[in-house]
Structure formats: structure tokens, C-alpha cells
C-alpha positions as CSV (number, residue, x, y, z in Angstrom):
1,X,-4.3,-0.2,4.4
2,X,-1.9,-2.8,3.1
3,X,-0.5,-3.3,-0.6
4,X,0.7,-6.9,-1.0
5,X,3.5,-6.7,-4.1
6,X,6.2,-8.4,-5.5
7,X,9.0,-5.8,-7.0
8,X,11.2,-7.0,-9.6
9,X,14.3,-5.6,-11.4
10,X,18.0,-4.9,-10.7
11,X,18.4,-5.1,-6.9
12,X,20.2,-1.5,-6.7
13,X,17.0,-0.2,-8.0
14,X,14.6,-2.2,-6.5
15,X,16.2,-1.0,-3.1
16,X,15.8,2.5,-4.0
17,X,11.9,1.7,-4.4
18,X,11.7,0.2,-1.3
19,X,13.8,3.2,0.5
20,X,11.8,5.5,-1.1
21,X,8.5,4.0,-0.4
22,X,9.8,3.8,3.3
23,X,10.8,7.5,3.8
24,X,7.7,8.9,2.7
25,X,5.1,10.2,4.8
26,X,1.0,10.1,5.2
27,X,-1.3,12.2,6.5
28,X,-3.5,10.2,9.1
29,X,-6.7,11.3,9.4
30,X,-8.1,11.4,13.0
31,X,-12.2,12.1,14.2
32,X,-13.5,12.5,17.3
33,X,-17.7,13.4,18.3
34,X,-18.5,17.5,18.4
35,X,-14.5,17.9,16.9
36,X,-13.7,18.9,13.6
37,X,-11.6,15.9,11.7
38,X,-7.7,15.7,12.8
39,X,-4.9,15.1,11.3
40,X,-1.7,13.3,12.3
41,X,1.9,12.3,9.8
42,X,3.0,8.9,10.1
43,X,5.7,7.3,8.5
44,X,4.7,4.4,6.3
45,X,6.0,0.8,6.8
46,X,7.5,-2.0,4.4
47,X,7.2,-5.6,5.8
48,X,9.0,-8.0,4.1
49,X,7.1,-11.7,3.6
50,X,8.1,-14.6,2.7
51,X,9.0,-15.5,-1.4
52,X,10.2,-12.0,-2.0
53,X,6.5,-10.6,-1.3
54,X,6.7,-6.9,0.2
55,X,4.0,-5.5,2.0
56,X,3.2,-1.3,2.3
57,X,1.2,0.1,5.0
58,X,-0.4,3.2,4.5
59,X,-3.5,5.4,5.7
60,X,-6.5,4.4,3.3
61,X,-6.8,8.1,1.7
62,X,-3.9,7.1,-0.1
63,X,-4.7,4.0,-1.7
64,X,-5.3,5.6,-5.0
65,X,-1.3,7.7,-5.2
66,X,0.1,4.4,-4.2
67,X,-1.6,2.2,-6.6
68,X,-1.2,5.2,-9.7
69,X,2.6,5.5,-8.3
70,X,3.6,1.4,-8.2
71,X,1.6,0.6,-11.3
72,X,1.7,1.3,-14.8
73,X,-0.7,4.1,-16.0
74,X,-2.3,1.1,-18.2
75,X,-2.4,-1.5,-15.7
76,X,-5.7,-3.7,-15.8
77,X,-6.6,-6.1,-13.2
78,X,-8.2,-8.5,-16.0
79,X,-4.5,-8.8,-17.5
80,X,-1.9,-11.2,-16.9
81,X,0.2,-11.2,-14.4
82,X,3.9,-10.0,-15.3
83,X,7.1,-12.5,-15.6
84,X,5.1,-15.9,-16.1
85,X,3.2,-15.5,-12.7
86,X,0.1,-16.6,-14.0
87,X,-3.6,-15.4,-12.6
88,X,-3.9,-18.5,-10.9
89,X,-0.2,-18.7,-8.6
90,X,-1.5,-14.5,-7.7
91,X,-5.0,-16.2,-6.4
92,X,-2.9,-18.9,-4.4
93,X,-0.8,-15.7,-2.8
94,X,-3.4,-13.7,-2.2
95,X,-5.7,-16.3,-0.7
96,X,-2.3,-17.4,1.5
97,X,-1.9,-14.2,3.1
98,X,-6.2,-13.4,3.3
99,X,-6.2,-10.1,0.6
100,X,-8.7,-8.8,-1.6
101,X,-8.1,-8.4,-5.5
102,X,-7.1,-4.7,-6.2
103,X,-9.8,-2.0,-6.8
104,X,-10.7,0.4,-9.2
105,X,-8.1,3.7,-8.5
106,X,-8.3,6.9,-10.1
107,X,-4.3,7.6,-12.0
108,X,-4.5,11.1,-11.8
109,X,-1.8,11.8,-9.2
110,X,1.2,9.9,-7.5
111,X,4.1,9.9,-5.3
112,X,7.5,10.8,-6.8
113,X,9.2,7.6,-6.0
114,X,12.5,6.4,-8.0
115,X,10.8,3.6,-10.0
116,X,13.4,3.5,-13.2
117,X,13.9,-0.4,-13.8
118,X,11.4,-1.9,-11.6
119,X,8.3,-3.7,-12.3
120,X,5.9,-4.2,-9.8
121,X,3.5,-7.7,-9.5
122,X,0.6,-6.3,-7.3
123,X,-1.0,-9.4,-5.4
124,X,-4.0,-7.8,-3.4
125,X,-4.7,-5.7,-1.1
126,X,-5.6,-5.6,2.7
127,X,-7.5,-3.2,5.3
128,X,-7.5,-2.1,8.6
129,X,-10.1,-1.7,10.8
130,X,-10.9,1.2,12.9
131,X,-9.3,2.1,16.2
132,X,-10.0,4.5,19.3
133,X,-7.4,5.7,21.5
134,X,-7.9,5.7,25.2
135,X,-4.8,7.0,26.4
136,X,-2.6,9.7,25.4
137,X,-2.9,13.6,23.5
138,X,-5.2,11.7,21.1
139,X,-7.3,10.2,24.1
140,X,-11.0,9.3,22.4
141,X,-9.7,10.4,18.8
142,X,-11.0,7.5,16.3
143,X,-8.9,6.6,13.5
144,X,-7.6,3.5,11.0
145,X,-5.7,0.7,13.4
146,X,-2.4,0.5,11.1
């Protein structure tokens, strides 16, 4: 799973997001025929686009901590975008980079990350398809491509 944003905010703090964001960890889940499911940790990843867009890649399980974590606990999709980005310029991006619009997310539990000073412009969201190893411990173990 991909979350396309756009942080904004003092750069001292907006790099402790993004360090924070980087260091933390996901549980993977794996599933294989006749096996009870797996698990593996992975570190997440931040790719950096082009016009200050960031881009976090996760496992899909934890789409809803991210999104209750990086956006405000009243955040509506149907509202304006933040700083003069208006509905329209988000729609460009996200049809730019091939997205989807955010989905509903429960807000009941998040990540500790240091967000103090930071706003957040989310842009969309992308996922992964599914992958099977064919080499390795994890040899016929299915699980998200990321």
C-alpha cells in the first residue's frame, strides 16, 4: 500500500515526521495453502517525488493507523484541501501519479509519530498487488508485492 502526501511545516519538524515514519516497522502478513497465515517485519519506505510529494509504503493492514496517525482526527475527504491547494490541483496530482481518492478509515488507533507542527496534504492512495515467492525460506508463501 502506498500513501501519496505532501507534508508541510518547519523543515526540522517535517524531517522528524519523515524519520519517524521511516524507522517504524510493519508486520507483513504471509499465506500459504494447508499453512496457518505467517507473519514477517519489514521496515517501511519513504520515496520522495517530484514537487515535494512523499510517498509511504506500507503493508495494507495498516492503512487505517497511518491514515488516523498523518491526518487530523476530523479530517473529511469532501473538505478543502489545506494551504490554497484547491480540490481540483489534488485531482491533477493524483491522476499524474495513477492513485485512488482516500477511503473511509476507522481513527481509533495510530502510530506515535512526532507530528508537532506539521500538516499533512494527503493526495491519494495506491495498492499493491499480490506476490508469491519461488525462491528462498518463504518459497510458495503468498503475500502483498511492496
Amino acid at each position: 500500500m502506498h500513501f501519496i502526501f505532501m507534508p508541510y511545516g518547519m523543515k526540522d519538524w517535517v524531517d522528524k515526521l519523515i524519520r519517524d515514519m521511516q524507522a517504524q516497522k510493519h508486520c507483513l502478513k504471509l499465506k500459504k495453502e494447508g499453512q496457518p497465515d505467517g507473519a514477517i517485519w519489514i521496515e517501511s519506505q519513504i520515496r520522495y517525488l517530484p514537487f515535494g510529494i512523499y510517498e509511504y509504503i506500507f503493508p495494507r493492514e495498516d492503512l487505517d493507523l497511518v491514515l488516523t496517525t498523518l491526518l487530523e482526527a476530523n479530517y473529511n475527504p469532501k473538505d478543502p484541501p489545506y494551504k490554497g491547494i484547491g480540490t481540483w490541483k489534488v485531482g491533477i496530482i493524483r491522476k499524474m501519479i495513477n492513485a485512488k481518492p482516500l477511503p473511509e478509515f476507522k481513527r481509533d488507533k495510530g502510530f506515535l509519530w512526532t507530528k508537532q507542527h506539521v500538516g499533512v496534504i494527503p493526495i491519494g492512495i495506491r495498492e499493491d498487488d499480490e506476490i508469491a515467492e519461488v525462491t528462498g525460506d518463504y518459497a510458495g508463501w503468498t503475500h502483498e508485492r511492496i
